[in-house]
N, C-alpha and C positions, 0 to 999 in steps of 0.2 A: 901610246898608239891606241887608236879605238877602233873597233871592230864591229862592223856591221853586216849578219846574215840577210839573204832575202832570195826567193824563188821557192819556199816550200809553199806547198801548196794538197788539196786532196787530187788524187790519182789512182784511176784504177790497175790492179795487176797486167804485168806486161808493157807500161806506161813509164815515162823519161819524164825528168825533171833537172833540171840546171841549178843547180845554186852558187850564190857568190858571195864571196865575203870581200867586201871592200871596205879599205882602211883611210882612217884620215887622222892629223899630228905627228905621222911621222910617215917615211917614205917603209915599203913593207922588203925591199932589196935583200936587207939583211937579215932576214927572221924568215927562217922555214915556219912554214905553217901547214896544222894540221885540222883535218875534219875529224870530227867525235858528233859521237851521238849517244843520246840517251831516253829509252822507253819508258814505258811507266812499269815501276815492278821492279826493273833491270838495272844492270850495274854499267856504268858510264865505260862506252868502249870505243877504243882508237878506231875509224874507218882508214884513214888514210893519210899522208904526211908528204910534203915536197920541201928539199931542202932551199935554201936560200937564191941558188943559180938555177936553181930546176934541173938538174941532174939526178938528183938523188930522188925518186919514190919507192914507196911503198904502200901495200894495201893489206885491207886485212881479208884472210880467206874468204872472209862471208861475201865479200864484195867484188872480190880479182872478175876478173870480166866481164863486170856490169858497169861497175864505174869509172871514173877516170878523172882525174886528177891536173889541173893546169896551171898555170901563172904568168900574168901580167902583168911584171914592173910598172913597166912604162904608166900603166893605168893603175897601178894600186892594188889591186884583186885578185884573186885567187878564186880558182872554177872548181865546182864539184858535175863535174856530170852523171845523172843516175841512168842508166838505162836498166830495162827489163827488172822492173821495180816488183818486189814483195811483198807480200802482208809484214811480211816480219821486219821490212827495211822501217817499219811507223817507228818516228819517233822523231826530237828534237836534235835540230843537228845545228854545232857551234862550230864556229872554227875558235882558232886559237898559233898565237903569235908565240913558238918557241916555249909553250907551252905555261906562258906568261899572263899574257894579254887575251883576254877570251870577249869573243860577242857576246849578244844578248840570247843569241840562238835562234833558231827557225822551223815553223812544223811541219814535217813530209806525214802524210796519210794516205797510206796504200790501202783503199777499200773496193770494194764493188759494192 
């Protein structure tokens, strides 16, 4: 399966961003998938994971009630939505298929 990021973009603080990861070679139904990111500097850290039916999430503290997490079989892709964005949210954010299959990744830049 191949995996494809897109939606980072530069953003000032307090500022929302969407990202998607949409897949193509195989349907994404059965593979939970997770967002990760990684700074510069910093060590590569889980943001967030939804299991295969969309039942199952999780987040990581840095993020619980900013982001938010979604999945669309039907369409292949998987949502990150960023709301009330940080300096410190900058960085390359991948998704990742069962933690197999990885995009190319995407860059969010929280500046003013």
């Amino acid at each position: 399966v191949q995996l494809v990021e897109s939606g980072g973009a530069l953003v000032q603080p307090g500022g929302s961003l969407r990202l998607s990861c949409a897949a193509s070679g195989s349907s994404l139904d059965h593979y939970a998938i997770g967002w990760f990111r990684q700074a510069p500097g910093k060590e590569h850290e889980g943001v967030s994971c939804i299991s295969s039916s969309g039942a199952s999430i999780n987040y990581a503290d840095s993020v619980k009630g900013r982001f938010t997490i979604s999945r669309d079989n039907a369409k292949n892709t998987v949502t990150l939505q960023m709301n009330s964005l940080k300096p410190e949210d900058t960085a390359v954010y991948y998704c990742a298929a069962d933690n197999t299959y990885w995009g190319q990744g995407t860059q969010v830049t929280v500046s003013s």
